[in-house]
LUMFIVEX-419869 format. One record per residue (C-alpha): residue number from 1; residue in three letters; z, y, x. Coordinates in pm, whole numbers, plus 50000, padded with zeros to 5 digits. Layout:
<pts>
NUM | ALA | Z | Y | X
...
</pts>
This chain:
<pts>
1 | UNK | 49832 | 52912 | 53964
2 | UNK | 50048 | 52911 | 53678
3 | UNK | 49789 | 53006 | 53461
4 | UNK | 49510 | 52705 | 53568
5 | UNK | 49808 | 52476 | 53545
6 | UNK | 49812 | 52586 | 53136
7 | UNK | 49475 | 52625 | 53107
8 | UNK | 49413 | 52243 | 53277
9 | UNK | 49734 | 52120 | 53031
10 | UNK | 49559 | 52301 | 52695
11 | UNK | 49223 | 52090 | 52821
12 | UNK | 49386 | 51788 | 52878
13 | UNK | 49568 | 51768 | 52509
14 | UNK | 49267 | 51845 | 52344
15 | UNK | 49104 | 51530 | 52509
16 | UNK | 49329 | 51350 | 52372
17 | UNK | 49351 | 51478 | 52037
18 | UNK | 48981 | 51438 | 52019
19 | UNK | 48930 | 51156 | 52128
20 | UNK | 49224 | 51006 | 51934
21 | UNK | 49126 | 50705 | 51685
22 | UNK | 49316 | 50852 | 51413
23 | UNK | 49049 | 50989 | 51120
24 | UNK | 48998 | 51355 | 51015
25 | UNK | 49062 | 51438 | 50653
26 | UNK | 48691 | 51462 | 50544
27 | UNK | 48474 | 51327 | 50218
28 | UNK | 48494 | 50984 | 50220
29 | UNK | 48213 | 50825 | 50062
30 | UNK | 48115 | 50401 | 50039
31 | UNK | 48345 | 50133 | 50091
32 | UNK | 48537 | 50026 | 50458
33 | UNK | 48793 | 49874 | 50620
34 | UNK | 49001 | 49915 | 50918
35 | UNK | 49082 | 49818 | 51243
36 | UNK | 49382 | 49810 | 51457
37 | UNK | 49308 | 50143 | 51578
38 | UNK | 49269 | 50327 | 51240
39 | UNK | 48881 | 50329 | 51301
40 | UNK | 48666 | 50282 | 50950
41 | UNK | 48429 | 49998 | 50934
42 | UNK | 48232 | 50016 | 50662
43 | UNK | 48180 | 49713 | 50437
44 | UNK | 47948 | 49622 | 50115
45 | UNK | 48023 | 49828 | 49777
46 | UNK | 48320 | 49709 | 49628
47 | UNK | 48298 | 49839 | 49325
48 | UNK | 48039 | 49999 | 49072
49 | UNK | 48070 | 50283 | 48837
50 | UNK | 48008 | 50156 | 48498
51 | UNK | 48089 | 50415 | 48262
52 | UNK | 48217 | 50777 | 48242
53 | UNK | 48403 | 50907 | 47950
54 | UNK | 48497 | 51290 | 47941
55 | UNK | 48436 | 51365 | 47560
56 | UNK | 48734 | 51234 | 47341
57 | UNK | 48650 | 51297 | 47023
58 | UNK | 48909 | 51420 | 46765
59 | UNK | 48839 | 51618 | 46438
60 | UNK | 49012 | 51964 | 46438
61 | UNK | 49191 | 51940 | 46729
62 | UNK | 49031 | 51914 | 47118
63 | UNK | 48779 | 51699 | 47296
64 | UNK | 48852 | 51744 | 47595
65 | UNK | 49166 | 51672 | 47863
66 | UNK | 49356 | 51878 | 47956
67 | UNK | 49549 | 51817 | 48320
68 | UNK | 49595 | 51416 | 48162
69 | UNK | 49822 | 51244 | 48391
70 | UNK | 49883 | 50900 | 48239
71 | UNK | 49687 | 50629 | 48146
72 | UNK | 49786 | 50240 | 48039
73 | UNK | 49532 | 49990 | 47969
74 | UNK | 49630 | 49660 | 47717
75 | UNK | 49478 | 49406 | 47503
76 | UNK | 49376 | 49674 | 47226
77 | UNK | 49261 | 49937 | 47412
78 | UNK | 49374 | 50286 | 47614
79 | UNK | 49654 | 50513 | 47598
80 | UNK | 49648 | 50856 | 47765
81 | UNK | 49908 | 51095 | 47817
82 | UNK | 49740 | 51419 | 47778
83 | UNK | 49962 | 51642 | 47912
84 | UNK | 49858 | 51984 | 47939
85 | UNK | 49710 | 51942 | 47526
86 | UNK | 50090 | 51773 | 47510
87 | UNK | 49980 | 51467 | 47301
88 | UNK | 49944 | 51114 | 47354
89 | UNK | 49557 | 50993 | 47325
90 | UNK | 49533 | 50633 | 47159
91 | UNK | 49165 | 50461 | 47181
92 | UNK | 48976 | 50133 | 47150
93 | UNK | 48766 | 49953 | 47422
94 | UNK | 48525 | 50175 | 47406
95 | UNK | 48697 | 50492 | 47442
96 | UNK | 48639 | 50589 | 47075
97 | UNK | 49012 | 50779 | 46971
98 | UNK | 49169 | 50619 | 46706
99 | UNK | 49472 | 50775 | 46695
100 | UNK | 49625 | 51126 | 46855
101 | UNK | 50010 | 51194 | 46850
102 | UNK | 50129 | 51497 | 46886
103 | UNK | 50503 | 51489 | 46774
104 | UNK | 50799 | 51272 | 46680
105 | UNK | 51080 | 51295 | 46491
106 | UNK | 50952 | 51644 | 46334
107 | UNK | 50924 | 51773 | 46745
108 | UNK | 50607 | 51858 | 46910
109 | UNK | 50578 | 51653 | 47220
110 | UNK | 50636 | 51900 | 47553
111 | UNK | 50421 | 51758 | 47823
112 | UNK | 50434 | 51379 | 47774
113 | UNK | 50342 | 51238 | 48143
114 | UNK | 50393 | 50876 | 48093
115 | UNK | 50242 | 50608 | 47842
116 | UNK | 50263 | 50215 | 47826
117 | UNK | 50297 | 49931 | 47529
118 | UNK | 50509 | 49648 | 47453
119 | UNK | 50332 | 49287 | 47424
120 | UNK | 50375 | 49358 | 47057
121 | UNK | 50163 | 49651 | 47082
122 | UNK | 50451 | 49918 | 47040
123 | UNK | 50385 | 50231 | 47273
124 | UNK | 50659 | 50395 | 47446
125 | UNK | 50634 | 50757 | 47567
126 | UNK | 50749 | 50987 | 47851
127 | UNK | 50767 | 51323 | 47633
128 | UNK | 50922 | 51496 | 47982
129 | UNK | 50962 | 51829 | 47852
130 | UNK | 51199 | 51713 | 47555
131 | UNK | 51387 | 51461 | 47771
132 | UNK | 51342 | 51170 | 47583
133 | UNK | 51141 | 50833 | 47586
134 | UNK | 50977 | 50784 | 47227
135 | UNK | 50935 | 50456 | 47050
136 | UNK | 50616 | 50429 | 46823
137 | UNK | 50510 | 50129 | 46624
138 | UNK | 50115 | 49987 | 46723
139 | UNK | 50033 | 50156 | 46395
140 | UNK | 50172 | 50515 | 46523
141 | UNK | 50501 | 50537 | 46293
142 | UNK | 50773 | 50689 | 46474
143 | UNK | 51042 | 50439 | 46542
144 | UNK | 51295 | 50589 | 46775
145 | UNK | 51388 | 50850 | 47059
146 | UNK | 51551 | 50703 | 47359
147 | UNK | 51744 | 51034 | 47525
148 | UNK | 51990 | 51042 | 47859
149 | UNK | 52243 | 50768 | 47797
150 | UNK | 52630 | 50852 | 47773
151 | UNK | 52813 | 50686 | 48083
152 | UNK | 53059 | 50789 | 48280
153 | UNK | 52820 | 50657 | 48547
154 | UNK | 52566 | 50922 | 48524
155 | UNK | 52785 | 51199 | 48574
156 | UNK | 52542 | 51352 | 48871
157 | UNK | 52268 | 51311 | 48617
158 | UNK | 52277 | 51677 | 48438
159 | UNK | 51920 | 51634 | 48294
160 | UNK | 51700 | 51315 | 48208
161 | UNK | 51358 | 51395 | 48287
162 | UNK | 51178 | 51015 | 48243
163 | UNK | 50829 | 51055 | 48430
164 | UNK | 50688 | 50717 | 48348
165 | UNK | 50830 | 50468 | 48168
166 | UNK | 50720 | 50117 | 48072
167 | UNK | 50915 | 49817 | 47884
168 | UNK | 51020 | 49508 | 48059
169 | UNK | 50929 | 49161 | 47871
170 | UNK | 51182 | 48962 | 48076
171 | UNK | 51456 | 49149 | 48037
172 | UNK | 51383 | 49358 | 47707
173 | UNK | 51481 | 49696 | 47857
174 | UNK | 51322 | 50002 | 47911
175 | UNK | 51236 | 50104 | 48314
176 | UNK | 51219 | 50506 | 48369
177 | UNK | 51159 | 50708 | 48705
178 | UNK | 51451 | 50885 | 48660
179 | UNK | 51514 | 51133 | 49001
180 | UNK | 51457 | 50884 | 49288
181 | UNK | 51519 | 50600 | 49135
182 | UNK | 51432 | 50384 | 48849
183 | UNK | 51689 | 50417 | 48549
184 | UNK | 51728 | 50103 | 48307
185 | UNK | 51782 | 50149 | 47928
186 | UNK | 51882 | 49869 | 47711
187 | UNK | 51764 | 49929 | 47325
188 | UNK | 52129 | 50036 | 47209
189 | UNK | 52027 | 50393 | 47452
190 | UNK | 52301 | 50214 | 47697
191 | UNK | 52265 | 50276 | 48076
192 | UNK | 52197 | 49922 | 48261
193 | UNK | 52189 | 50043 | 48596
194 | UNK | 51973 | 50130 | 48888
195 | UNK | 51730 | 49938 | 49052
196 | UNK | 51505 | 49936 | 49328
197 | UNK | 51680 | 50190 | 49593
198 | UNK | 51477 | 50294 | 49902
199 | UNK | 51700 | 50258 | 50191
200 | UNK | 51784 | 50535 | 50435
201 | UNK | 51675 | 50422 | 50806
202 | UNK | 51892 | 50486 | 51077
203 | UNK | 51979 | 50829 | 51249
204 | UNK | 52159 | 50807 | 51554
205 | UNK | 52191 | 51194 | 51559
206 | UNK | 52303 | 51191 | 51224
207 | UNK | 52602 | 50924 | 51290
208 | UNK | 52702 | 51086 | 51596
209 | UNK | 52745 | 51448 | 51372
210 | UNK | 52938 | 51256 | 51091
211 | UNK | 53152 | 51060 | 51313
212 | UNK | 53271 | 51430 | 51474
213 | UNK | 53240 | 51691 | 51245
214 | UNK | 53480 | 51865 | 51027
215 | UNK | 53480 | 51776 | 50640
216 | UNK | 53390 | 52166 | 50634
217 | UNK | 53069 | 52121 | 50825
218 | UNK | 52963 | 51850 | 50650
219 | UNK | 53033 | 52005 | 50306
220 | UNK | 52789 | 52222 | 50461
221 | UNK | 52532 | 52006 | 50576
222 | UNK | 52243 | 51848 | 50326
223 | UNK | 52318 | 51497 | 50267
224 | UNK | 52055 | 51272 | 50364
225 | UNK | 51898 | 51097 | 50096
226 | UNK | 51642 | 50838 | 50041
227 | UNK | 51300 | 50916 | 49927
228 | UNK | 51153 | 50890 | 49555
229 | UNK | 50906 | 50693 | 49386
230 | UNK | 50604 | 50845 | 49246
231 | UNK | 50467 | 50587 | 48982
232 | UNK | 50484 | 50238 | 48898
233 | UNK | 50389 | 49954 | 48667
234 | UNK | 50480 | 49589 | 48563
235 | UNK | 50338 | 49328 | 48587
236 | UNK | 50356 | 49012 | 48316
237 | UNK | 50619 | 48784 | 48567
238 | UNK | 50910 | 49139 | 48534
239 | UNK | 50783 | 49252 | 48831
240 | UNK | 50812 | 49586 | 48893
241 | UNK | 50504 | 49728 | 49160
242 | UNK | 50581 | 50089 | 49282
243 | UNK | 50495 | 50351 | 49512
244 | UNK | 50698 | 50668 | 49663
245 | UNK | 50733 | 50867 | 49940
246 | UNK | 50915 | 50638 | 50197
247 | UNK | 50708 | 50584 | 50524
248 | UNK | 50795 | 50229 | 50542
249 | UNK | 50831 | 50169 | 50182
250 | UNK | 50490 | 50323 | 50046
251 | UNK | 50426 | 50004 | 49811
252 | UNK | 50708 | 49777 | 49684
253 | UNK | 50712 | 49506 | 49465
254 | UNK | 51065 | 49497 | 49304
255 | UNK | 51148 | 49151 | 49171
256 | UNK | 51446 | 49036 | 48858
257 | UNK | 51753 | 49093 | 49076
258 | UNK | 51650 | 49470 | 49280
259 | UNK | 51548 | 49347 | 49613
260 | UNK | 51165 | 49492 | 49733
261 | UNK | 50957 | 49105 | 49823
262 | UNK | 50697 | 49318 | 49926
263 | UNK | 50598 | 49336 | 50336
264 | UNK | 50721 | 49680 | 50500
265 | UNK | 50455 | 49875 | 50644
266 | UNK | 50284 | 50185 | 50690
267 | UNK | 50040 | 50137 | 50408
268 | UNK | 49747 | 50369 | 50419
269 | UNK | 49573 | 50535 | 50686
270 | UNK | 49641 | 50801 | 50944
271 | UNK | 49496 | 51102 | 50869
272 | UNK | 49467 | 51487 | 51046
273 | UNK | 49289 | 51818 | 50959
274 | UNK | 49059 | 52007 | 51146
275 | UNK | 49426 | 52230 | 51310
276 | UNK | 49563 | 51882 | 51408
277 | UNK | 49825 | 51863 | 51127
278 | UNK | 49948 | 51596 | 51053
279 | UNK | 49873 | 51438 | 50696
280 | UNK | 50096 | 51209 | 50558
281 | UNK | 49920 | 50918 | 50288
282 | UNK | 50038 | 50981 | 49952
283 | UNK | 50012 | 50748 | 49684
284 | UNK | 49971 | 50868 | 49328
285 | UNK | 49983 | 50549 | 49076
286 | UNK | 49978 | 50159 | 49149
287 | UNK | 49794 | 49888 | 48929
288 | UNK | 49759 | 49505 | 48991
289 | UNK | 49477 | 49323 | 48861
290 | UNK | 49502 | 48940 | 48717
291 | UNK | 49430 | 48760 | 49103
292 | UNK | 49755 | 48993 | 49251
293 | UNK | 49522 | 49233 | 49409
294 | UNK | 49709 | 49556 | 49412
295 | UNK | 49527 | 49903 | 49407
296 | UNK | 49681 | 50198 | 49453
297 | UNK | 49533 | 50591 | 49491
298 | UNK | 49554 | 50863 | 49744
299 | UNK | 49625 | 51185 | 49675
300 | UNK | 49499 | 51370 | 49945
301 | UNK | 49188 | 51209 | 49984
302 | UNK | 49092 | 51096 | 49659
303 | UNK | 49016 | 50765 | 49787
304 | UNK | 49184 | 50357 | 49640
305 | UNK | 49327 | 50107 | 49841
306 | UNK | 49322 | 49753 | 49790
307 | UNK | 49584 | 49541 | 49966
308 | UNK | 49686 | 49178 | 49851
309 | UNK | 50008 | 49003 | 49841
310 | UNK | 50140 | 48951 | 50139
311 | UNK | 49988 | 49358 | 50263
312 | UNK | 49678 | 49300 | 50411
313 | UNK | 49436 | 49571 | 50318
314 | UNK | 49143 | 49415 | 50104
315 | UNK | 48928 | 49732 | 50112
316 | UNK | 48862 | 50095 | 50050
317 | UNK | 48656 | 50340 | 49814
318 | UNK | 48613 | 50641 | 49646
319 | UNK | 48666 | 51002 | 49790
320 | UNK | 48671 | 51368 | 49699
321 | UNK | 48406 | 51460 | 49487
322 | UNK | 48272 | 51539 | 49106
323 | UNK | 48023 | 51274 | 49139
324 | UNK | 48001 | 50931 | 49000
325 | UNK | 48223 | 50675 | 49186
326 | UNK | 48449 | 50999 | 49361
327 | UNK | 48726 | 51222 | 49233
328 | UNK | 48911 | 51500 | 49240
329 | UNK | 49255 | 51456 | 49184
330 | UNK | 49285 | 51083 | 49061
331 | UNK | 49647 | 51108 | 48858
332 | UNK | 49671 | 50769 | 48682
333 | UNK | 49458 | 50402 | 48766
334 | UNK | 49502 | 50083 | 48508
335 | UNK | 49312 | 49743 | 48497
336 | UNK | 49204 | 49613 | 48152
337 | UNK | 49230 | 49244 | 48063
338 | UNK | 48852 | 49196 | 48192
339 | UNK | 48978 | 49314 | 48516
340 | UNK | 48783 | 49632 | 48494
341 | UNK | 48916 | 49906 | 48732
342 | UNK | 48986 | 50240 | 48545
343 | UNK | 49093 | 50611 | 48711
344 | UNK | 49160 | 50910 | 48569
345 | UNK | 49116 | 51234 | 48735
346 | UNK | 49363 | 51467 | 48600
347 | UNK | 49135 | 51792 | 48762
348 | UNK | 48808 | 51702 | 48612
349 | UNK | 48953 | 51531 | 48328
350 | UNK | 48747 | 51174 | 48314
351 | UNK | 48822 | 50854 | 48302
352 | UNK | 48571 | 50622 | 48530
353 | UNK | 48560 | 50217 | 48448
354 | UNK | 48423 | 50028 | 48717
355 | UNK | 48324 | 49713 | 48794
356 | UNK | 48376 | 49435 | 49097
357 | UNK | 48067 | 49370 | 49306
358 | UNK | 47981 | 48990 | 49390
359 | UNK | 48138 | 49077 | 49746
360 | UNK | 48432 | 49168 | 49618
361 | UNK | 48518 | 48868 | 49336
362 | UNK | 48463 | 48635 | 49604
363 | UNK | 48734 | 48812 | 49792
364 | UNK | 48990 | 48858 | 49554
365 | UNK | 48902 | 48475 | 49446
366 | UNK | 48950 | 48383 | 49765
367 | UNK | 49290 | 48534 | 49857
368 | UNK | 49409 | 48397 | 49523
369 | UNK | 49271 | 48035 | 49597
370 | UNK | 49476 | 48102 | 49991
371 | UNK | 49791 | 48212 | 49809
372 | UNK | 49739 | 47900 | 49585
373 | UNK | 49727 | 47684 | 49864
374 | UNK | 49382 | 47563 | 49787
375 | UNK | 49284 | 47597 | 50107
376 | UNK | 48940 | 47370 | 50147
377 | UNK | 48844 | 47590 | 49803
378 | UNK | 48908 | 47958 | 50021
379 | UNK | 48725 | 47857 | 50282
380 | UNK | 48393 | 47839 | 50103
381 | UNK | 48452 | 48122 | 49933
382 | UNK | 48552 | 48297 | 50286
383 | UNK | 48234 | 48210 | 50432
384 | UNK | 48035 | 48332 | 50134
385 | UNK | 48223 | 48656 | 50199
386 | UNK | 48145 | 48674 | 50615
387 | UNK | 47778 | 48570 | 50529
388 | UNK | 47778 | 48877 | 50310
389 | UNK | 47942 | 49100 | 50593
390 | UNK | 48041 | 48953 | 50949
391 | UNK | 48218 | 49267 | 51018
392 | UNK | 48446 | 49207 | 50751
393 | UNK | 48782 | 49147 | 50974
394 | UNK | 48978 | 48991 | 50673
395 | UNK | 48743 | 48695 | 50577
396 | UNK | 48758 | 48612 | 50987
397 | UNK | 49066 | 48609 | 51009
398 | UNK | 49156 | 48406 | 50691
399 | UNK | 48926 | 48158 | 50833
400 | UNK | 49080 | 48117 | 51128
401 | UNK | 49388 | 48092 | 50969
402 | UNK | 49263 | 47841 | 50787
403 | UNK | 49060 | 47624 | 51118
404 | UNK | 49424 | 47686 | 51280
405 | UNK | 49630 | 47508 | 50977
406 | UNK | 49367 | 47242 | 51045
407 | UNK | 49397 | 47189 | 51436
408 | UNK | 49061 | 47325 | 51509
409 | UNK | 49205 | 47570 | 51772
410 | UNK | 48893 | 47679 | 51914
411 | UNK | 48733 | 47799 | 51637
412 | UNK | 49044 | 47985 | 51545
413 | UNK | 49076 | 48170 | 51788
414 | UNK | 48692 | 48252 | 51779
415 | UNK | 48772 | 48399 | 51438
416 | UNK | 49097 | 48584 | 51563
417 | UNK | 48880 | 48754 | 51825
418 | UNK | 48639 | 48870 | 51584
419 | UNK | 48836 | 49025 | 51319
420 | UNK | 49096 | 49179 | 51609
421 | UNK | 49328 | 48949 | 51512
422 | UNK | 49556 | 48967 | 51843
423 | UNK | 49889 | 48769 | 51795
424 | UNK | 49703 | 48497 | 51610
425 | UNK | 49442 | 48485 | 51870
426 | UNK | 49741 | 48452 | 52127
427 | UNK | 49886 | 48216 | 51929
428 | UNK | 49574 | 47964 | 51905
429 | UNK | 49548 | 48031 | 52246
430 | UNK | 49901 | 47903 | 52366
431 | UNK | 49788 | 47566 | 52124
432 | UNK | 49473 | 47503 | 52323
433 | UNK | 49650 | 47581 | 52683
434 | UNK | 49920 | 47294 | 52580
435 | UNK | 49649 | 47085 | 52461
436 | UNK | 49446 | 47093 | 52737
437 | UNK | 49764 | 47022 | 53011
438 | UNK | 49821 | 46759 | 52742
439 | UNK | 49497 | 46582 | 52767
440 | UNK | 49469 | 46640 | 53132
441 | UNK | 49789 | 46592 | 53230
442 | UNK | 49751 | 46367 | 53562
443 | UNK | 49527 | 46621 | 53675
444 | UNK | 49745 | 46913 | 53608
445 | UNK | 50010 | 46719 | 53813
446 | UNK | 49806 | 46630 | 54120
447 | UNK | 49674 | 46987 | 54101
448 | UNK | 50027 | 47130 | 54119
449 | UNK | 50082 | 46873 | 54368
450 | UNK | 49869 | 46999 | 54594
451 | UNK | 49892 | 47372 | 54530
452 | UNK | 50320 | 47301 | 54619
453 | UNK | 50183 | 47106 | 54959
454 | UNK | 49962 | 47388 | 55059
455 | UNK | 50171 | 47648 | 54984
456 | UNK | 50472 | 47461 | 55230
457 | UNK | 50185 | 47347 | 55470
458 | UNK | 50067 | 47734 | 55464
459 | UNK | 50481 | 47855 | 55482
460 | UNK | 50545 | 47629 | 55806
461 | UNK | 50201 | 47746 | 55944
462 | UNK | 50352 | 48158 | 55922
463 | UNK | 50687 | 48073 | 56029
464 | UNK | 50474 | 47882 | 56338
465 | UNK | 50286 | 48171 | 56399
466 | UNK | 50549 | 48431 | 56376
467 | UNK | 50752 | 48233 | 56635
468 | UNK | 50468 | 48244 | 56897
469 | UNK | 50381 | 48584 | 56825
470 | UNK | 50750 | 48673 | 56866
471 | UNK | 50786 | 48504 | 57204
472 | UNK | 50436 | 48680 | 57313
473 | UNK | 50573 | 48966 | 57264
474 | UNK | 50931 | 48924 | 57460
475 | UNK | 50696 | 48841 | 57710
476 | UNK | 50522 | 49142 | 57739
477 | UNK | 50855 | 49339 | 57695
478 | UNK | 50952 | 49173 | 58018
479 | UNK | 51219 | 48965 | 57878
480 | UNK | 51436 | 49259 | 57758
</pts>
């Protein structure tokens, strides 16, 4: 009996896993979306592949990448970290090197992983292995080495490993991943601070064992501590758009004064293999595009995600591969100043520019026109974009957003319905159900009028009945 019970159990969970909405970590291949239940629904090409560049060309030294895992786009051209060649890869538009550095101040660069300019044109590098950030002029004459800052702050800091690094225009200091946490550098090599701090959630099992236990057990026991970042950039305004580890904290947007503006949420998608495991999304570099349209890269599956402002995914592409339009191991994404989208794929060491389809500059005009409160403007735009694909859930329900800010109700929630909107859809319908007792008000009263007379009508009728029944029945018990 025992054994049918675990055989029936063993059935039973595998139902359930199977028939789970969550997605199995396979190729992905086209563009999609999602829906509330983690399902793909698959949407017109958002972007095109317009060139691929693996052949750097440099006389007496090598063509080729080498594990690259930076790369910064500006006004003059591309700058890529080439780590495992340890130099720092300077080109023009097209991709033609102009310039390779290899070492500063008389030492060879040690695995540089992080490259980015000043608005003057200065580059700044990551050289990780030496622990130091290196200043270069736009012409490639070594300036100065930034190295771990002396405070008496930094005392659990024993070595400075900068990962990324890019300069701040607002405030004129240098921003390093540092650890977990972003490390700021003014140009004196003083520490400024930290910024940006993912917050620990809760434990309640955690309080409860620091609240009893002896100093000597906790001494003993791992301190809990918050997750890192993995990569960042800024943007023109000093803010600072990152990604890291923490579940609820996957893509922040970290403003002047520290504080993350950017919506919580479990950015990315649910994902398992074929044993059931698990997989956890992990973004690998962040890049925002001149509309606020924020991309970002998956590790695991190769694949970029597009969300917008206020975290409501745009769309989603790419996936493992060696072909045109997929990757391998993407390690770096930038967008040039023709908002051109540009990856780099450390493993088969190419960089891929692409280019927005028709669909997809209507959307990211669109969202930008919303967020601009140009709403009359969006909604054309938003109906180009459902013409193009009804099943597009974020065009619906921006329209209804917008037929709700305008009164039209009806067709709101229409809209909600189709793109699965659910607590807008409930919300447009609680505005028709007041409008309609509104506009039919005497009839809602006589109608409750009458329901309350029936239902006293129907009470006196039981409590009738029940008394004759009763007295039948002492009747027929002879009285007793």
């Amino acid at each position: 009996m025992k054994k049918l019970i675990t055989v029936f159990a063993a059935m039973l969970i595998s139902t359930v896993v199977l028939s789970s909405p969550a997605q199995a970590l396979t190729n992905v291949s086209g563009s999609y979306v999602l829906d509330e239940d983690g399902k793909h629904i698959t949407i017109p090409v958002l972007f095109e592949a317009k060139q691929v560049i693996s052949d750097f060309k440099v006389e007496g030294s090598y063509n080729g990448l080498n594990d690259p895992k930076d790369l910064y786009a500006d006004k003059n051209g591309y700058y890529i970290a080439d780590t495992g060649n340890n130099r720092i890869l300077v080109t023009d538009k097209s991709f033609k090197v102009v310039r390779e550095l290899t070492e500063a101040d008389g030492i060879s660069f040690s695995s540089p992983t992080g490259v980015s300019t000043d608005s003057l044109g200065d580059i700044y590098i990551a050289d990780t292995g030496n622990s130091r950030v290196v200043h270069f002029s736009n012409e490639g004459e070594y300036i100065e080495s930034f190295v771990k800052p002396e405070s008496d702050l930094l005392y659990d800091v024993e070595v400075f490993s900068p990962a990324k690094v890019e300069f701040d225009p607002i405030s004129n200091l240098l921003y390093v991943i540092q650890g977990k946490q972003f490390m700021t550098i003014d140009a004196a090599n003083k520490f400024k601070g930290y910024i940006g701090d993912n917050r620990l959630s809760f434990d309640l099992w955690d309080y409860i064992f620091r609240k009893f236990a002896t100093e000597k057990q906790k001494m003993q026991t791992q301190k809990r501590e918050p997750e890192s970042y993995t990569n960042f950039c800024m943007s023109g305004d000093g803010k600072l758009y990152a990604v890291g580890l923490a579940p609820s904290q996957r893509i922040s947007i970290i403003n002047t004064v520290g504080n993350n503006i950017y919506p919580s949420g479990d950015y990315g998608e649910t994902l398992y293999e074929s044993d059931g495991t698990k997989v956890t999304p992990i973004f690998s570099d962040i890049a925002v595009n001149s509309k606020g349209i924020i991309f970002v890269a998956e590790e695991k599956t190769s694949c970029i995600y597009q969300y917008d402002q206020n975290g409501n995914l745009v769309g989603v592409f790419g996936g493992k591969g060696s072909g045109s339009s997929s990757f391998n191991v993407i390690s770096s994404i930038a967008v040039n100043d023709k908002d051109e989208f540009i990856t780099l794929d450390s493993a088969l060491g190419r960089i891929q520019v692409f280019t927005a389809t028709e669909f997809t500059n209507n959307v990211h005009e669109a969202l930008l026109l919303n967020n601009d409160g140009k709403y009359s403007q969006s909604y054309e735009l938003w109906q180009k974009v459902k013409e193009q694909a009804s099943n597009y859930t974020l065009a619906r329900n921006m329209i209804g957003k917008i037929e709700y800010k305008n009164g039209n109700y009806s067709d709101a929630k229409k809209e909600f319905y189709q793109g699965d909107d659910k607590s807008n859809y409930s919300k447009a319908f609680s505005k028709l159900r007041y409008a309609f007792f509104r506009d039919h008000f005497e009839l809602v009263a006589v109608a409750v009028l009458i329901f309350v007379v029936l239902v006293i009508v129907l009470i006196k009728f039981l409590q009738k009945y029940l008394r004759r029944l009763r007295a039948e029945l002492w009747k027929e018990g002879g009285g007793r």
